[in-house]
C-alpha positions in Angstrom: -1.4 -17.1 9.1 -2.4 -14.5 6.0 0.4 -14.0 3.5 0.7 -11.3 1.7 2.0 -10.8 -1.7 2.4 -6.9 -3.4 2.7 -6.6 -6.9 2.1 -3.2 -9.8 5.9 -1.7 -8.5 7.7 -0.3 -11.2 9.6 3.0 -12.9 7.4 5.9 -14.0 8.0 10.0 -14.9 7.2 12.0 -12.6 3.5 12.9 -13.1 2.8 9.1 -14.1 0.3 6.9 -12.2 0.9 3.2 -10.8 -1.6 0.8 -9.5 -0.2 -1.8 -6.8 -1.9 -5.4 -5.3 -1.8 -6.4 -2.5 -3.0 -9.9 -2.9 -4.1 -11.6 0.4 -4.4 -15.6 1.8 -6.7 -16.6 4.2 -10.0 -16.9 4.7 -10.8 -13.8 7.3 -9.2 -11.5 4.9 -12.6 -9.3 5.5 -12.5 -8.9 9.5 -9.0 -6.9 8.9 -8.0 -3.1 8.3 -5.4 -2.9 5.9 -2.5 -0.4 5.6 0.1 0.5 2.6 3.3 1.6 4.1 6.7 2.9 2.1 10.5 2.8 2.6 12.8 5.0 0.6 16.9 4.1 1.1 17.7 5.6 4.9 14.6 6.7 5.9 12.1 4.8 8.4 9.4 2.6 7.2 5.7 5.0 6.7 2.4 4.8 6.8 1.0 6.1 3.7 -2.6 4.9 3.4 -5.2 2.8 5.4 -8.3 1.4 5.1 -11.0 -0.1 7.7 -12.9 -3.6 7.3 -15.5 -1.3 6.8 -14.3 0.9 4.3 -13.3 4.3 5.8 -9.7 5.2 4.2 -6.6 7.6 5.9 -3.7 9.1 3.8 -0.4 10.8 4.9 -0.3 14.2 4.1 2.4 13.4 1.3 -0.1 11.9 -0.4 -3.5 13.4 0.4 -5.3 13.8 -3.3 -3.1 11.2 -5.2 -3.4 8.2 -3.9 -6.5 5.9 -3.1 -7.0 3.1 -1.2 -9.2 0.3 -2.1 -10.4 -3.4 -0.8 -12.0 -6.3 -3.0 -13.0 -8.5 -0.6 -14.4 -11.0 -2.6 -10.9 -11.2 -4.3 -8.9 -11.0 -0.9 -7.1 -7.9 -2.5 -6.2 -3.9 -1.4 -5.3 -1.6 -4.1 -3.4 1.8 -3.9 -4.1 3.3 -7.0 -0.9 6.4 -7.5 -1.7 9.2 -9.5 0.6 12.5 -9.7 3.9 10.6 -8.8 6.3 12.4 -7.7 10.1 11.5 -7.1 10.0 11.6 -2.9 7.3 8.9 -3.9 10.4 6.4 -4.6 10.6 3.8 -2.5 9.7 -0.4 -0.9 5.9 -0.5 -0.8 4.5 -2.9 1.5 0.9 -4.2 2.2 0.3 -5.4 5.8 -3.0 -5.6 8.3 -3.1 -3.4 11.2 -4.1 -3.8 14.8 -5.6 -0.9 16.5 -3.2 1.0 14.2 0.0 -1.2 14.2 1.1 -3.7 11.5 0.5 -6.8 12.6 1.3 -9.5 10.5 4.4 -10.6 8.7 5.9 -8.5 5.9 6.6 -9.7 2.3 8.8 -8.6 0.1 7.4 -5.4 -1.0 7.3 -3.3 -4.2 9.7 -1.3 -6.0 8.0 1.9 -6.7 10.8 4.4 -8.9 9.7 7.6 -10.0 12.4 9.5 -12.7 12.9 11.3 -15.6 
């Protein structure tokens, strides 16, 4: 089983950038496609950004042109490197693999992402 540990969450101004980790277990870390996904209080978990086993990346509108999705597979790791942080950016992140678009493994505990002035 891959476990999955996210890490980088904090609180930032509006306009601030973050960089979160998703750092993975497991040796087929590299046959996956990986997704970010976000959870504010009262609203339904999102997909925010994915990214194939061979590299080709998908963003929610929200975040179309400041946010970026990265893989080190040597290092078992996804990045989503936040720029332009906004407040309806607050929320859980989560890191999980996906499956012909669906999260498919277990979730961890996530990442606090905050963004105020």
């Amino acid at each position: 089983q891959v476990q999955l540990v996210e890490s980088g969450g904090g609180l930032v101004q509006p306009g601030g950038s973050l960089r979160l980790s998703c750092a993975a277990s497991g040796s087929i870390f590299n046959i996956y496609a990986m997704g970010w996904y976000r959870q504010a209080p009262g609203k339904q978990r999102e997909l925010v950004a994915a990214i194939t086993n061979g590299g080709s990346t998908n963003y929610a509108d929200s975040v179309k042109g400041r946010f970026t999705i990265s893989r080190d597979n040597a290092k078992n790791t996804v990045y989503l490197q936040m720029n332009s942080l906004k407040p309806e950016d607050t929320a859980v992140y989560y890191c999980n693999r996906m499956d012909r678009g669906t999260p498919s493994g277990s979730w961890g505990q996530g990442t606090q992402v905050t963004v105020s002035s």
